[in-house]
N, CA, C and O atoms as a GROMACS GRO file, in nm:
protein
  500
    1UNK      N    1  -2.548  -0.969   1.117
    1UNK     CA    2  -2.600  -0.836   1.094
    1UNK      C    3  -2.605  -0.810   0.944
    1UNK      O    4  -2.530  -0.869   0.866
    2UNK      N    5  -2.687  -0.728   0.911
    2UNK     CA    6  -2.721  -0.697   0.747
    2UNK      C    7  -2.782  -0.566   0.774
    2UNK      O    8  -2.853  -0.535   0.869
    3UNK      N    9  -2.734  -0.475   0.648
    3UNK     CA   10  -2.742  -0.378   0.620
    3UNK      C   11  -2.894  -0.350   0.526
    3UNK      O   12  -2.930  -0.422   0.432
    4UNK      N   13  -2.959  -0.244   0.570
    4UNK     CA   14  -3.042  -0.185   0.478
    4UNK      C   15  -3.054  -0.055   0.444
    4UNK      O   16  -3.043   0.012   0.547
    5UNK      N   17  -3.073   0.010   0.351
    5UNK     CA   18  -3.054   0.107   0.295
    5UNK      C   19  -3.251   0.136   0.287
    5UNK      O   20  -3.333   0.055   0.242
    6UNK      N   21  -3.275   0.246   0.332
    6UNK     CA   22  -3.396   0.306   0.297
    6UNK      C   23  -3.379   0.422   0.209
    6UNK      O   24  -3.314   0.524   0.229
    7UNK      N   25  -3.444   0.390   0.117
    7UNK     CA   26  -3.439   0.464   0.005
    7UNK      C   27  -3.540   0.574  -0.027
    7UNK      O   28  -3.648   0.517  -0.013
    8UNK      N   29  -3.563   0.696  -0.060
    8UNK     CA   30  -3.685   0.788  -0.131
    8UNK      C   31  -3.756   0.678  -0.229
    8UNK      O   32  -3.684   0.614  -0.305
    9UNK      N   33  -3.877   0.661  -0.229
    9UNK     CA   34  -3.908   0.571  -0.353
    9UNK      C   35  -3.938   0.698  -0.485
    9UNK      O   36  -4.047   0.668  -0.532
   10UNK      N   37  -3.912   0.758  -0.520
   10UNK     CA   38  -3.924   0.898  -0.657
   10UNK      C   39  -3.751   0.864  -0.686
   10UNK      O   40  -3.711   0.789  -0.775
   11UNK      N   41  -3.655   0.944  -0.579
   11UNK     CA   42  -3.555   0.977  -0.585
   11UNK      C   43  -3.424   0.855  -0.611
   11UNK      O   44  -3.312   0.860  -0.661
   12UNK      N   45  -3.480   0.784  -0.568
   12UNK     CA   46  -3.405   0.650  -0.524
   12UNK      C   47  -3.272   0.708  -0.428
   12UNK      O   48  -3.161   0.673  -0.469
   13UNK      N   49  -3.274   0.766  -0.345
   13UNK     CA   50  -3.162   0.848  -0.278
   13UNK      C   51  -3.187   0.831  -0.124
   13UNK      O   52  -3.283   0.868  -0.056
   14UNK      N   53  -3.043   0.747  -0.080
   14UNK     CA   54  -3.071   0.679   0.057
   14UNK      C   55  -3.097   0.800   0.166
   14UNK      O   56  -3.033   0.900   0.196
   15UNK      N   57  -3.143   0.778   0.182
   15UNK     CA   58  -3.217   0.845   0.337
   15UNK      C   59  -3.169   0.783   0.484
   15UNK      O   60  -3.138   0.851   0.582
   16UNK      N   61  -3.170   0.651   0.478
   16UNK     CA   62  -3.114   0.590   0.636
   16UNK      C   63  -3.068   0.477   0.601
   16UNK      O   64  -3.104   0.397   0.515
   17UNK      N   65  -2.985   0.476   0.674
   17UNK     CA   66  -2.898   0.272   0.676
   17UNK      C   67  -2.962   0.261   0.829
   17UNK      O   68  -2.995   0.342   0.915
   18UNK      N   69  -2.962   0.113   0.818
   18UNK     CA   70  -2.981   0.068   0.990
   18UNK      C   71  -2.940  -0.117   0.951
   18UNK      O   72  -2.937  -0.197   0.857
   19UNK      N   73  -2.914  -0.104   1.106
   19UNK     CA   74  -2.840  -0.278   1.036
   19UNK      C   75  -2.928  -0.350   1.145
   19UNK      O   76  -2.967  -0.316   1.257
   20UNK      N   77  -2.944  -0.462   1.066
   20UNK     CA   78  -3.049  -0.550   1.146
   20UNK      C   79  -3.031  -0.688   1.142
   20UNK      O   80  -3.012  -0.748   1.036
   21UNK      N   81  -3.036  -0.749   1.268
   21UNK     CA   82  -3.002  -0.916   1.330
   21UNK      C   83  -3.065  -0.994   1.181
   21UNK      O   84  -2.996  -1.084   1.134
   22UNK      N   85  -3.155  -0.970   1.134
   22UNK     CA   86  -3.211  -1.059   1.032
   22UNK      C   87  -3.242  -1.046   0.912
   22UNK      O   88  -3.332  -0.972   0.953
   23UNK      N   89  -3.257  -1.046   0.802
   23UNK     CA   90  -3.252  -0.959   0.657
   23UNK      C   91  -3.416  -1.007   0.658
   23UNK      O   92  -3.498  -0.921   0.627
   24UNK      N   93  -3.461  -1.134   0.690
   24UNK     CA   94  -3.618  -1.190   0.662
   24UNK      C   95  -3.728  -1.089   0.813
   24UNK      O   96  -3.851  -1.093   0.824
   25UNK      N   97  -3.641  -1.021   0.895
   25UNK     CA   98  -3.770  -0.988   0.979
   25UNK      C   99  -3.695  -0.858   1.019
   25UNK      O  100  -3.620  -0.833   1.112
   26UNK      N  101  -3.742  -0.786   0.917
   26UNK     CA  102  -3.718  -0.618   0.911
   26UNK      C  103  -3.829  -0.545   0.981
   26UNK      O  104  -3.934  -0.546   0.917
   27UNK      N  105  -3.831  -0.490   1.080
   27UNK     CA  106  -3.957  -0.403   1.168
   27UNK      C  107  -3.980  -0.320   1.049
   27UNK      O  108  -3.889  -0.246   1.011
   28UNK      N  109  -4.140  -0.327   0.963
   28UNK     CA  110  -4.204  -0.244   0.948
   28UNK      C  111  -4.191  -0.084   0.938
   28UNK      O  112  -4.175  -0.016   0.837
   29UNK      N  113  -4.202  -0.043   1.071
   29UNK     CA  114  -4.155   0.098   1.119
   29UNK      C  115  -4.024   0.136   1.034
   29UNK      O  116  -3.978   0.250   1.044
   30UNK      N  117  -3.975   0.055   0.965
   30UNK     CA  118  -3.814   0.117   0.933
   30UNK      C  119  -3.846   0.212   0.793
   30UNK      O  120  -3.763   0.300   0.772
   31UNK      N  121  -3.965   0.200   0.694
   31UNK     CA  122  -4.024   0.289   0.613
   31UNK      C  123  -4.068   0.318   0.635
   31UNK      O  124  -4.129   0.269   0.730
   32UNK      N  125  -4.106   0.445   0.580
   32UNK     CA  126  -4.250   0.583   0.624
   32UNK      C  127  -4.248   0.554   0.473
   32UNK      O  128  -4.188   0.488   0.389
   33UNK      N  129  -4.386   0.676   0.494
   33UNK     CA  130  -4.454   0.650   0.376
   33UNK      C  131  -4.360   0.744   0.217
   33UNK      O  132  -4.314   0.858   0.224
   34UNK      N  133  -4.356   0.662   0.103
   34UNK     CA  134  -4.253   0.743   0.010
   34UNK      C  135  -4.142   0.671   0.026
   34UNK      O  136  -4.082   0.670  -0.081
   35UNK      N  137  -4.084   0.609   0.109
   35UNK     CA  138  -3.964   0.493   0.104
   35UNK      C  139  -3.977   0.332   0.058
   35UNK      O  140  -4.088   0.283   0.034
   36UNK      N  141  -3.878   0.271   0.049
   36UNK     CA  142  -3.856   0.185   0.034
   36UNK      C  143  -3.722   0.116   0.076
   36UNK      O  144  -3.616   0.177   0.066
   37UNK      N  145  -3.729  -0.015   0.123
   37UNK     CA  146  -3.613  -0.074   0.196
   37UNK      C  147  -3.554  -0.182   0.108
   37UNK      O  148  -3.617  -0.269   0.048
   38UNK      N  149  -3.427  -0.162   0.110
   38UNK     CA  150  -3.302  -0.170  -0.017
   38UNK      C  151  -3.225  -0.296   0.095
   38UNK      O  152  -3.165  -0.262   0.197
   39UNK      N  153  -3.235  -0.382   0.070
   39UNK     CA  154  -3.208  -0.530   0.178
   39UNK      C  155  -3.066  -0.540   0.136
   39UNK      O  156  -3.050  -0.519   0.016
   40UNK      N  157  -2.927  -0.575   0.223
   40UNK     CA  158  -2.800  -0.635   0.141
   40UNK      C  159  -2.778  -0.540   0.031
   40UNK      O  160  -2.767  -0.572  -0.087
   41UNK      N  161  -2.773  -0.384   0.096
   41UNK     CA  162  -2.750  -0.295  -0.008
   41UNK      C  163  -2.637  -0.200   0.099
   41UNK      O  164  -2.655  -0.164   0.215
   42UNK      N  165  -2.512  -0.176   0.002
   42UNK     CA  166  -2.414  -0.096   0.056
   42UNK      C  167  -2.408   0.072   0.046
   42UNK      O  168  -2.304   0.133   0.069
   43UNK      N  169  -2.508   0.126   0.017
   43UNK     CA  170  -2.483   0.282   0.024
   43UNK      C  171  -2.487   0.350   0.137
   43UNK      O  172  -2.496   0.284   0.240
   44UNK      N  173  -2.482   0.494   0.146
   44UNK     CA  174  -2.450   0.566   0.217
   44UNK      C  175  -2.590   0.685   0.231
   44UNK      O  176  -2.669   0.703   0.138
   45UNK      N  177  -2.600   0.747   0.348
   45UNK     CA  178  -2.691   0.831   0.320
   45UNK      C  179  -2.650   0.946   0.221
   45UNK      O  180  -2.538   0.993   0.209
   46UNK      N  181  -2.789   0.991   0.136
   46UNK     CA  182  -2.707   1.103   0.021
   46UNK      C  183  -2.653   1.004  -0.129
   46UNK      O  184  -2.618   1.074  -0.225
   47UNK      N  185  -2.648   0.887  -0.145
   47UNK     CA  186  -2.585   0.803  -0.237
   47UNK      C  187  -2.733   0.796  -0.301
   47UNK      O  188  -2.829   0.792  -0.224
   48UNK      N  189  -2.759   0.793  -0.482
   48UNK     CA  190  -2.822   0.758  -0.540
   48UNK      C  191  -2.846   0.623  -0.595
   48UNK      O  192  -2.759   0.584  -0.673
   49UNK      N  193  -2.924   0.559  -0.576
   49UNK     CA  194  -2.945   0.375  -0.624
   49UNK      C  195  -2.975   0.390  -0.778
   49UNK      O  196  -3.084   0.441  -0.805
   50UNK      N  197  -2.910   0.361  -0.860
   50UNK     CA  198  -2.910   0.361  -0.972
   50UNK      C  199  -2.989   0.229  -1.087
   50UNK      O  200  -3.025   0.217  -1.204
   51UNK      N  201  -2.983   0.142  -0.946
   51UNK     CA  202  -3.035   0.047  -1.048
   51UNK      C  203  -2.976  -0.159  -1.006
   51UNK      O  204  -3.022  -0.268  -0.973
   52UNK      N  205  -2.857  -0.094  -1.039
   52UNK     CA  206  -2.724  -0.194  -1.045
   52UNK      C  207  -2.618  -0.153  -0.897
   52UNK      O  208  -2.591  -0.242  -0.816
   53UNK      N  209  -2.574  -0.028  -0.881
   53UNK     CA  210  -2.478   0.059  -0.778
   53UNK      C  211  -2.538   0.159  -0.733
   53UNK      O  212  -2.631   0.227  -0.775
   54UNK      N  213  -2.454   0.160  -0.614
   54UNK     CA  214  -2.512   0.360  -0.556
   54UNK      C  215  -2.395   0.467  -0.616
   54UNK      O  216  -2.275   0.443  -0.608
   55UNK      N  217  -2.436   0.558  -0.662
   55UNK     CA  218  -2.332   0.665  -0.725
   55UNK      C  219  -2.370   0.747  -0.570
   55UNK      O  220  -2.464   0.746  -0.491
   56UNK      N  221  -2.228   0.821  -0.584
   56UNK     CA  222  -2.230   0.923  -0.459
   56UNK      C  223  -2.236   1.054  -0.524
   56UNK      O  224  -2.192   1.062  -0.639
   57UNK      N  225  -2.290   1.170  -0.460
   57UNK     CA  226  -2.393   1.254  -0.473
   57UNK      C  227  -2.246   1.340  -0.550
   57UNK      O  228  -2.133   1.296  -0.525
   58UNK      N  229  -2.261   1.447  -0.631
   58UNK     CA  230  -2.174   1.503  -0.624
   58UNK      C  231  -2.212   1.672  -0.652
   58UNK      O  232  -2.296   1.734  -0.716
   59UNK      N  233  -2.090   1.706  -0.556
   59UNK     CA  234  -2.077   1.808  -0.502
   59UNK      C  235  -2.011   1.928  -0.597
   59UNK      O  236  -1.912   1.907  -0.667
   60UNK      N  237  -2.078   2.052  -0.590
   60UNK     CA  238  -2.008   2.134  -0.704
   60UNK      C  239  -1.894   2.184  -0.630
   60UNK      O  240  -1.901   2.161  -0.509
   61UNK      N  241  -1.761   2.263  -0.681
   61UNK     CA  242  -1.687   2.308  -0.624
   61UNK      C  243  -1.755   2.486  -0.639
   61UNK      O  244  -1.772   2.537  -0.750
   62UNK      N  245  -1.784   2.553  -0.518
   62UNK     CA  246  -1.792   2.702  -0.517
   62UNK      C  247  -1.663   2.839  -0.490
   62UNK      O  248  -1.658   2.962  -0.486
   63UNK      N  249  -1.569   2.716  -0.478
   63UNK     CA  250  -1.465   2.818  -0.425
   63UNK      C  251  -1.456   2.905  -0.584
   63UNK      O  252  -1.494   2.866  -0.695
   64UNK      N  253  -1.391   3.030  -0.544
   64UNK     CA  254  -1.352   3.149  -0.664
   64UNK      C  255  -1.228   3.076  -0.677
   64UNK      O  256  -1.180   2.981  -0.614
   65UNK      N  257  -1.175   3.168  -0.811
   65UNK     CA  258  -1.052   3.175  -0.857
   65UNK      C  259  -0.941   3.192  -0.812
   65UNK      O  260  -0.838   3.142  -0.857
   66UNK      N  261  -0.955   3.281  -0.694
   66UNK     CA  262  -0.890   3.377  -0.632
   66UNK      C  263  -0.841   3.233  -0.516
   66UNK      O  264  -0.739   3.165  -0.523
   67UNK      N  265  -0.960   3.222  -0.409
   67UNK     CA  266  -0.932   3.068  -0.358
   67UNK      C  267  -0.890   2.969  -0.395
   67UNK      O  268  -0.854   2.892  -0.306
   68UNK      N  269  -0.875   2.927  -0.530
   68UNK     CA  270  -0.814   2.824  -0.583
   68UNK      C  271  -0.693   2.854  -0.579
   68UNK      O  272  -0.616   2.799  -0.501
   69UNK      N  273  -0.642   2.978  -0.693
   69UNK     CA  274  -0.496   3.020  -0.634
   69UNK      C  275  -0.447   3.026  -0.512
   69UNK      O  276  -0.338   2.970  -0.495
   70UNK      N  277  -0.488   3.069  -0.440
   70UNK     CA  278  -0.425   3.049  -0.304
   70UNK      C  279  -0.425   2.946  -0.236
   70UNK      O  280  -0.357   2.958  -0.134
   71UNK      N  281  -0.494   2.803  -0.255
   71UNK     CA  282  -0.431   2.699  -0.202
   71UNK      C  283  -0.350   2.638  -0.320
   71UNK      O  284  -0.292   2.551  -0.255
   72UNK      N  285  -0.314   2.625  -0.420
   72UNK     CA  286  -0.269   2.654  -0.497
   72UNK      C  287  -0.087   2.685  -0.492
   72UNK      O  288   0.012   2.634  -0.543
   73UNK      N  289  -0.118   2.803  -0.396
   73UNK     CA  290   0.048   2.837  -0.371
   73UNK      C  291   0.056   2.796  -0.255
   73UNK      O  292   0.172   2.764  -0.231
   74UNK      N  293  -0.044   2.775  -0.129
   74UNK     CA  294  -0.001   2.675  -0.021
   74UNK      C  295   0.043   2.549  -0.068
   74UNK      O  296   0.164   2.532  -0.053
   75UNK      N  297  -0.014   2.465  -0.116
   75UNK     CA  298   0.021   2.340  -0.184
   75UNK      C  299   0.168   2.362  -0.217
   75UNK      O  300   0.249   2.287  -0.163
   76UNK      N  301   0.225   2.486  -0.325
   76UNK     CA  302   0.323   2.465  -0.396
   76UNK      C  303   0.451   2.506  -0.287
   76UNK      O  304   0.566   2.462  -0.292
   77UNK      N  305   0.393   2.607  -0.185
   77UNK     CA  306   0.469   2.640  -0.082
   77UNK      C  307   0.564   2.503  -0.002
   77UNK      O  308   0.682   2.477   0.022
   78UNK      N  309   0.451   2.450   0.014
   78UNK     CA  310   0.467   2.348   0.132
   78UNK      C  311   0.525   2.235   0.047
   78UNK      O  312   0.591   2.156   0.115
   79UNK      N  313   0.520   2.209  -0.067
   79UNK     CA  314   0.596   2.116  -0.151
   79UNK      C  315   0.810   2.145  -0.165
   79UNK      O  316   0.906   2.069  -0.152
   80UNK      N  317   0.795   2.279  -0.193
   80UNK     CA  318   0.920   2.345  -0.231
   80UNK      C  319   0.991   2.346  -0.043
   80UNK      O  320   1.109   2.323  -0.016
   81UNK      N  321   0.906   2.372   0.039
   81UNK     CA  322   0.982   2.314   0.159
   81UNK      C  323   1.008   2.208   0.212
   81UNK      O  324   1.087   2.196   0.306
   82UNK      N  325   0.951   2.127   0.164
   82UNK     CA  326   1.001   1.993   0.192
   82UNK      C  327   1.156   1.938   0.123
   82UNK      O  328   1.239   1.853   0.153
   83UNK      N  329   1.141   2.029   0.026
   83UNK     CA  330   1.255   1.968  -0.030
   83UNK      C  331   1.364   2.142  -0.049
   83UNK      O  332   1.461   2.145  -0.124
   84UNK      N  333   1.340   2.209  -0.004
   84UNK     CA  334   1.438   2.327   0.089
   84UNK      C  335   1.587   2.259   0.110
   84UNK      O  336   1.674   2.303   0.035
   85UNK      N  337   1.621   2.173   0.191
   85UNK     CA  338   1.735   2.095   0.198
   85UNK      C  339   1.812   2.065   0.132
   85UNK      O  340   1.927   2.075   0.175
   86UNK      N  341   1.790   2.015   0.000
   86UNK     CA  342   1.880   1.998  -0.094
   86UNK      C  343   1.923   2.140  -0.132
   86UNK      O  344   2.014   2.159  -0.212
   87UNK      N  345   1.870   2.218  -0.086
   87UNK     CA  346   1.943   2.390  -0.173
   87UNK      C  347   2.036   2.423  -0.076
   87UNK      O  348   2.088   2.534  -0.087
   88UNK      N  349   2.080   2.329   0.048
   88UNK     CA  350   2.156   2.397   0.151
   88UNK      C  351   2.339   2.381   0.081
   88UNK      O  352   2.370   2.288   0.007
   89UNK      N  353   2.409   2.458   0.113
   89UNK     CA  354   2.495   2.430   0.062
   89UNK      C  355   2.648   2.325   0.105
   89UNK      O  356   2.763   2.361   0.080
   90UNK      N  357   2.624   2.244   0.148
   90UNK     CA  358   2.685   2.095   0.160
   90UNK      C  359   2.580   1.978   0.121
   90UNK      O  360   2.584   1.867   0.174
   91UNK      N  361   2.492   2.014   0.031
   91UNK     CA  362   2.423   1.912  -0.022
   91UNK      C  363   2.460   1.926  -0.168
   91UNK      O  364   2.505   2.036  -0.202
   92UNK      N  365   2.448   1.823  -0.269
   92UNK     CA  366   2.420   1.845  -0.413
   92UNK      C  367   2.337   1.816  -0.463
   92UNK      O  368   2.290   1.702  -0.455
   93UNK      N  369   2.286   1.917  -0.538
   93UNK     CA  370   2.142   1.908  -0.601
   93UNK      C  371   2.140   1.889  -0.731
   93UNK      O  372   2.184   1.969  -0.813
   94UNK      N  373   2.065   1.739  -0.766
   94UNK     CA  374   2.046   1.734  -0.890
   94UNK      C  375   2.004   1.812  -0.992
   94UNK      O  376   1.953   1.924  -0.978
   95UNK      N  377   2.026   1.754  -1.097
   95UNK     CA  378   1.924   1.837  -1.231
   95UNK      C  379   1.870   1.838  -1.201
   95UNK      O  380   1.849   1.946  -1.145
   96UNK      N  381   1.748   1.720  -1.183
   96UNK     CA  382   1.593   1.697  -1.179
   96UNK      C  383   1.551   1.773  -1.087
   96UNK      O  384   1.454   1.841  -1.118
   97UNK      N  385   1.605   1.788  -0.948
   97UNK     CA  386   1.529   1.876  -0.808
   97UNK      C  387   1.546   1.972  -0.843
   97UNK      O  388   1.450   2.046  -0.824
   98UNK      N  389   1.650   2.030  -0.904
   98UNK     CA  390   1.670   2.156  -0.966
   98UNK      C  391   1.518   2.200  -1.044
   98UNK      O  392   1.436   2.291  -1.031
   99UNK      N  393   1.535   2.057  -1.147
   99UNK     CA  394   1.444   2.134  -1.231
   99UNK      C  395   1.279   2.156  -1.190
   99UNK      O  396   1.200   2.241  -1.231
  100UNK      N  397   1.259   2.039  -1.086
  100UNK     CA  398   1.160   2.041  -1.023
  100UNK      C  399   1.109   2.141  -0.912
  100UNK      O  400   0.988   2.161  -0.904
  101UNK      N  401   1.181   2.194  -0.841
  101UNK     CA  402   1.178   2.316  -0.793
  101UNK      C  403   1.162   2.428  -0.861
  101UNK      O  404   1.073   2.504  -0.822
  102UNK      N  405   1.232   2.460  -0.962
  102UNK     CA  406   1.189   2.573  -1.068
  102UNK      C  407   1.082   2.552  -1.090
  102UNK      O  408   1.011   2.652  -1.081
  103UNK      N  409   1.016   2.433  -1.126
  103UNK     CA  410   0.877   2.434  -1.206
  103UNK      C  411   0.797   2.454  -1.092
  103UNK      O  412   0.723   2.551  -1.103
  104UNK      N  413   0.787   2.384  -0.975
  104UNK     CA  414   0.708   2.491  -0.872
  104UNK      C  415   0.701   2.611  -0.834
  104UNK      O  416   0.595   2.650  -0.787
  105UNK      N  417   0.819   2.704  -0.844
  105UNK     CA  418   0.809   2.850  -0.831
  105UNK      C  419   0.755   2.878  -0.957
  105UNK      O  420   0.720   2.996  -0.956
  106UNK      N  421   0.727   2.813  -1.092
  106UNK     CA  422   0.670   2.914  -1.209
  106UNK      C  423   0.531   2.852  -1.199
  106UNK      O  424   0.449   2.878  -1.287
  107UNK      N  425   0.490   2.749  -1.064
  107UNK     CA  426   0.316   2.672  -1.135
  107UNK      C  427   0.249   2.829  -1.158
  107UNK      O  428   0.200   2.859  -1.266
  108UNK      N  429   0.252   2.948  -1.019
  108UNK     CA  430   0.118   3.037  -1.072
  108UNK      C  431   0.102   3.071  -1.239
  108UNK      O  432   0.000   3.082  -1.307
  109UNK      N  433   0.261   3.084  -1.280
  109UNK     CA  434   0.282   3.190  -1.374
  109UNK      C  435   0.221   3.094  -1.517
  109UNK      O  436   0.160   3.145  -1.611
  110UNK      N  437   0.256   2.939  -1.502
  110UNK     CA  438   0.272   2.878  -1.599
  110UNK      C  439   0.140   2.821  -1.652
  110UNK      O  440   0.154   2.729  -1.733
  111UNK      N  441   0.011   2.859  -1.622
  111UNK     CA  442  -0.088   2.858  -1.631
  111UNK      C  443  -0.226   2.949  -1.594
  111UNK      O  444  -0.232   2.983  -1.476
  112UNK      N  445  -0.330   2.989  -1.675
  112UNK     CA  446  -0.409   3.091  -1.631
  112UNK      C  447  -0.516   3.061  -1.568
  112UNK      O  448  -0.586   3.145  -1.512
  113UNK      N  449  -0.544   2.911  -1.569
  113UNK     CA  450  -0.646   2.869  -1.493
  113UNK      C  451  -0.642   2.763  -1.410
  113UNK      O  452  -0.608   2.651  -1.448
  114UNK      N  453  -0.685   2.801  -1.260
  114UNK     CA  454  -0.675   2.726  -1.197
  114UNK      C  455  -0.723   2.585  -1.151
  114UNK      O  456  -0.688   2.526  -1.049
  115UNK      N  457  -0.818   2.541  -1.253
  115UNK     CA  458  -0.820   2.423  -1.243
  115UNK      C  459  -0.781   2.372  -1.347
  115UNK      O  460  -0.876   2.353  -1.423
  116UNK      N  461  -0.657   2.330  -1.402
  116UNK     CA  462  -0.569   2.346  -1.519
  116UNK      C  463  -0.432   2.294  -1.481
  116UNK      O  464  -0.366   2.218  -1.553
  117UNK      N  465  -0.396   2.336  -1.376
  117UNK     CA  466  -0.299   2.332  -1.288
  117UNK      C  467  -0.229   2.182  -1.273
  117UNK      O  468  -0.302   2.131  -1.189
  118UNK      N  469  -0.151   2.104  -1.300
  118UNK     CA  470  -0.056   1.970  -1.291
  118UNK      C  471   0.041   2.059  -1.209
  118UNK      O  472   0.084   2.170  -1.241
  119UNK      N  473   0.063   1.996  -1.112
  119UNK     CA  474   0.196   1.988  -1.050
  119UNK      C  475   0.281   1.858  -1.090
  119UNK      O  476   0.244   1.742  -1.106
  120UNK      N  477   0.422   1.923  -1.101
  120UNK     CA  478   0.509   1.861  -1.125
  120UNK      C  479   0.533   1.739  -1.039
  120UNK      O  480   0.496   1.746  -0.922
  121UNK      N  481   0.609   1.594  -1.098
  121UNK     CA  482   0.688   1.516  -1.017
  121UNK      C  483   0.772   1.507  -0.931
  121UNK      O  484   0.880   1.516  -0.990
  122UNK      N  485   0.793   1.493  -0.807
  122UNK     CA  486   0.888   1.503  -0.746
  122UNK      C  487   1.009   1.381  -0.772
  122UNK      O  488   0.981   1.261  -0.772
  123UNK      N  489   1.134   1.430  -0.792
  123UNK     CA  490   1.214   1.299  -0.869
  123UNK      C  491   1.283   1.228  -0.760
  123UNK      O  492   1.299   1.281  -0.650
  124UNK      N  493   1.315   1.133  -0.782
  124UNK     CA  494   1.336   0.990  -0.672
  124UNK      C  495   1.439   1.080  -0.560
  124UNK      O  496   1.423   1.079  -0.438
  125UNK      N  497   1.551   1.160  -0.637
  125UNK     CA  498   1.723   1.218  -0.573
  125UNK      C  499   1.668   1.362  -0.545
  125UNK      O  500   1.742   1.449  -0.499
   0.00000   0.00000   0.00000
């Protein structure tokens, strides 16, 4: 089996894969008119043929500010509970979780923009 990629011939931007018993006897029918068929080619539909590789299409992010923060503090939520346990008191808690936990309760504060944002390491103890 072998892969072909039909391509926009303007756009160079795959349109259909279809895989076929033979790379030398491709049915015709597999281009319409404005395409072209990309033989022993690995892209995806939506992937641009560049030449050499297919680059994959990329996507803007639309979420607001407001949405970013808030997964943002889910993320930081769900991080700081995982490691909840060590704050119980018959455990001992290192510096580092110590300090690593603090720095997740200050990510909102410790930056104004949300795509800006590093979360901290979680340390080995």
């Amino acid at each position: 089996m072998a892969k072909v990629c039909i391509l926009n011939s303007t756009t160079n931007v795959v349109e259909n894969v279809v895989e076929v018993n033979d790379i030398n006897d491709i049915p015709s029918f597999l281009a319409q008119e404005g395409q072209v068929i990309a033989t022993d080619h690995t892209g995806v539909i939506g992937d641009t043929w560049n030449g050499s590789s297919y680059d994959a299409p990329v996507i803007p992010d639309t979420r607001t500010d407001e949405q970013k923060w808030s997964e943002i503090r889910l993320l930081r939520n769900e991080l700081l509970a995982k490691t909840d346990f060590y704050a119980l008191s018959d455990v001992t808690m290192t510096t580092e979780m110590a300090n690593y936990r603090q720095q997740l309760r200050d990510l909102p504060t410790s930056t104004s923009n949300p795509d800006d944002v590093i979360f901290p390491t979680k340390p080995t103890t």
